[in-house]
Each structure stands twice: as C-alpha cells, then as structure tokens.
N, C-alpha and C positions, 0 to 999 in steps of 0.2 A: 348149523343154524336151521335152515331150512331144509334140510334132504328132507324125501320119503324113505319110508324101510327100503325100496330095491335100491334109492341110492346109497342107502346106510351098507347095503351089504356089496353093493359096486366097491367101493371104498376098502371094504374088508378084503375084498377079493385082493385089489391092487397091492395093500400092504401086505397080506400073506404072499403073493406070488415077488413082493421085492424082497420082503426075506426067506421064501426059498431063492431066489436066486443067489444071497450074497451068503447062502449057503452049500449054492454049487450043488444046487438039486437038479439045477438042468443042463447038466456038462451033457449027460449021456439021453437026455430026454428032451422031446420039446418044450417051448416053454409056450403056457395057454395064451394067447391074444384075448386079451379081455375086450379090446375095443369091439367085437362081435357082436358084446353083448349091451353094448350102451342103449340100442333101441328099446332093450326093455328097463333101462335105470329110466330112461324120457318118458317111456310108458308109464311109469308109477310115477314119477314125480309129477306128469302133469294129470293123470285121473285121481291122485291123491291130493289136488288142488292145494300144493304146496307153494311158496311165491316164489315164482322164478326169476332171483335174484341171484348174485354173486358167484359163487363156485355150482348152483342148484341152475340157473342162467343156462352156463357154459354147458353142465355135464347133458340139460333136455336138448339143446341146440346142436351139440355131435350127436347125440343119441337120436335126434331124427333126420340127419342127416345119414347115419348109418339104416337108419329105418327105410329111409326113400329106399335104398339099392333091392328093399323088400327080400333080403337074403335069409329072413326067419319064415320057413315054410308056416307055421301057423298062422304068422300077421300076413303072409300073401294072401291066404286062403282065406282071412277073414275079413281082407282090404277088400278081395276080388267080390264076395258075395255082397257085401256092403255097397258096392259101387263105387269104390275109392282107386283112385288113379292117379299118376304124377306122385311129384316129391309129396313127402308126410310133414302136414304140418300138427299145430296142438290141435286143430280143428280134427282130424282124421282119429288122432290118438284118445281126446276127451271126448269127443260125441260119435265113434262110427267106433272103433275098436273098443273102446273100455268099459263101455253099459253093455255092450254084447258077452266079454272076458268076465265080466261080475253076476255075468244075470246066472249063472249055473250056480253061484254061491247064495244069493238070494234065494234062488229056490228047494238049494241044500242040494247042489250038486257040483263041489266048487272044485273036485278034481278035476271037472270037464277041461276049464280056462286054462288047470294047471299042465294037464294033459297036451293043447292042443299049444301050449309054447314051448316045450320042450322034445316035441316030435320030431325026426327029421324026414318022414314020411310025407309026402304029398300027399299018397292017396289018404293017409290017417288024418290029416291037417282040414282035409277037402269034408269027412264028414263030422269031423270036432265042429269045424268054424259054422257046419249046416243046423248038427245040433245045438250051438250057442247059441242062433240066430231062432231057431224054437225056441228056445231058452228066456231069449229076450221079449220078443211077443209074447208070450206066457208072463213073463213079467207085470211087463205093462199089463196088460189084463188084472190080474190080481191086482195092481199098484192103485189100478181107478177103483173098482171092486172098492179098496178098504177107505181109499181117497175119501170116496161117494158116501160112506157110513159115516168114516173120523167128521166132517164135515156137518154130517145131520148132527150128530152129537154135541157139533162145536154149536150149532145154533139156538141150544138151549143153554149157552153159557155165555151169554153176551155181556154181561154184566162183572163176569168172575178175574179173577187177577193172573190165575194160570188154567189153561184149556187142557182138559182130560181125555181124551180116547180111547178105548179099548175095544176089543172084540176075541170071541174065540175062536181060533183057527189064524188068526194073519201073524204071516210070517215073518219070522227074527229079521228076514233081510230086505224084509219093507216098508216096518213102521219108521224107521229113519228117515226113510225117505216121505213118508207121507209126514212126519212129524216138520219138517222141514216144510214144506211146502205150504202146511198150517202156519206155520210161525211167520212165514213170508206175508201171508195174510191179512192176519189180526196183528201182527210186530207184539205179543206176549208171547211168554214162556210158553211151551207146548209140550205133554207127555204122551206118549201115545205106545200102548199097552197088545202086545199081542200074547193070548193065554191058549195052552196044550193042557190035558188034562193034567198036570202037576204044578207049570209052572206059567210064570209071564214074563214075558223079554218087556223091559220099556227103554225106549228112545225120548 
C-alpha cells in the first residue's frame, strides 16, 4: 500500500532470506539479521513522506527504534554534526538526516548519501556526514537563488491558469522543490523548468 522503495526492498530482503532458509542455505552459514537494517526502511519511508499507516506504521516505528541505538556509523556521524541526540524520532529522520542524505543528489553528487550509509568506517562516516552538511548549505543557497527568480517570473503571471518557471543552469534536483513551494503559494498548477545546453528537466 504505502511502503517507500527502501521498504519495498526491506520486504524483498525478508522474503529472499525465508526462502533461503527453507532452503537450508544457512545450515553451514549465518543467517543475515535484517532487523539492522530497518533504521534505513524508517529513513525512506518517512523522507519519502509516505503515510505511516498499517504495516508502513509498524515497520518506521521499529526502524527508529533501531535508529536510536545509532548502530549505523553514518547516521551517528550525521546525528552527531546535526546536533541530534537521544532516541530518533520522524523529527530527527525528515528534517536533520534526510535533506542533509539528498542534498549530494540535488547537486548531482548522490553517491556521497550512498556512501556514507553503507560505510562501516567512522573516520570515513565523520567526513561523508561533514561533506553532506556542505552539500546541504550549497543547497539551500541555490534553492533561494532559483526560488528568488521562479518567483519574479511568477509575478508577471497573475492572471494565468498555470505558472511557468524557467532558467538556465538550475538544477534537476531543485526545481521540484522550488515548484512546490510555488504551488503552495498561488494553490495553481506550477511548472518549473531547469535548462543545460541540450536539455530541460521540468517539475
């Protein structure tokens, strides 16, 4: 119903790992503890502002529960710079971890976030979580930057039935977010166009 993809692929996990078992894949081998990883099914499920109801409910509610013990050296590393402490609630996960985890992809460097959850390095965790936190101030910088123009443009279109945006140079992984924020606005449709010399991404 409601998963995000990491809960889609939580799921996947637990089915493949019951039918390796009832294959006797792990007579001679450990068998993986998935629950390790539910901190990050909670992490997408609630930055993917999906509704956390029924089996989607339960799986963000262990999953940050697992998250408090802060056992994923990159979400310590990026609790700790954030100034996040104590149990993980959706507060810690939607507004201090998850714009920091996406900002590298916004700016088209989205191995960074991938990098820095699957580490089991501290010291590598320590300067992942420092460069994501550049990441995110660079962000935001650009976010207002295109805001500040989408904005001038909307104000010659007072009248119109859907609001247009464009500019060259803003990037794939902001007009979204500036499109949104338009549309919260004016409550019309909203397109908002970022162009490279070949193409334009629109949101």
């Amino acid at each position: 119903g409601n998963l995000a993809a990491a809960g889609v692929v939580f799921v996947l996990l637990a089915a493949l790992n019951r039918e390796a078992r009832r294959r006797g894949l792990f007579v001679d081998r450990p068998e993986p503890d998935l629950r390790q990883w539910l901190d990050l099914a909670a992490l997408g499920a609630i930055c993917d502002v999906t509704a956390l109801t029924g089996f989607n409910r339960a799986l963000a509610a262990q999953g940050l529960k697992v998250m408090s013990r802060w056992g994923n050296p990159g979400l310590k590393a990026l609790a700790t710079l954030a100034g996040a402490s104590g149990e993980a609630t959706t507060f810690h996960a939607g507004f201090l971890l998850g714009p920091r985890i996406n900002a590298g992809g916004r700016i088209g460097q989205a191995d960074v976030g991938a990098r820095l959850l699957s580490t089991d390095d501290p010291l590598e965790a320590d300067a992942l979580a420092a460069e994501l936190d550049a990441f995110n101030i660079l962000r935001r910088e650009i976010e207002a930057a295109t805001l500040a123009e989408a904005e001038r443009q909307m104000q010659a279109q007072a009248d119109e039935p859907v609001v247009i945006a464009f500019g060259d140079g803003w990037r794939p992984g902001v007009v979204g977010i500036v499109a949104g924020r338009l549309r919260e606005r004016v409550r019309r449709p909203v397109i908002v166009i970022g162009f490279d010399p070949e193409t334009g991404v629109g949101k």
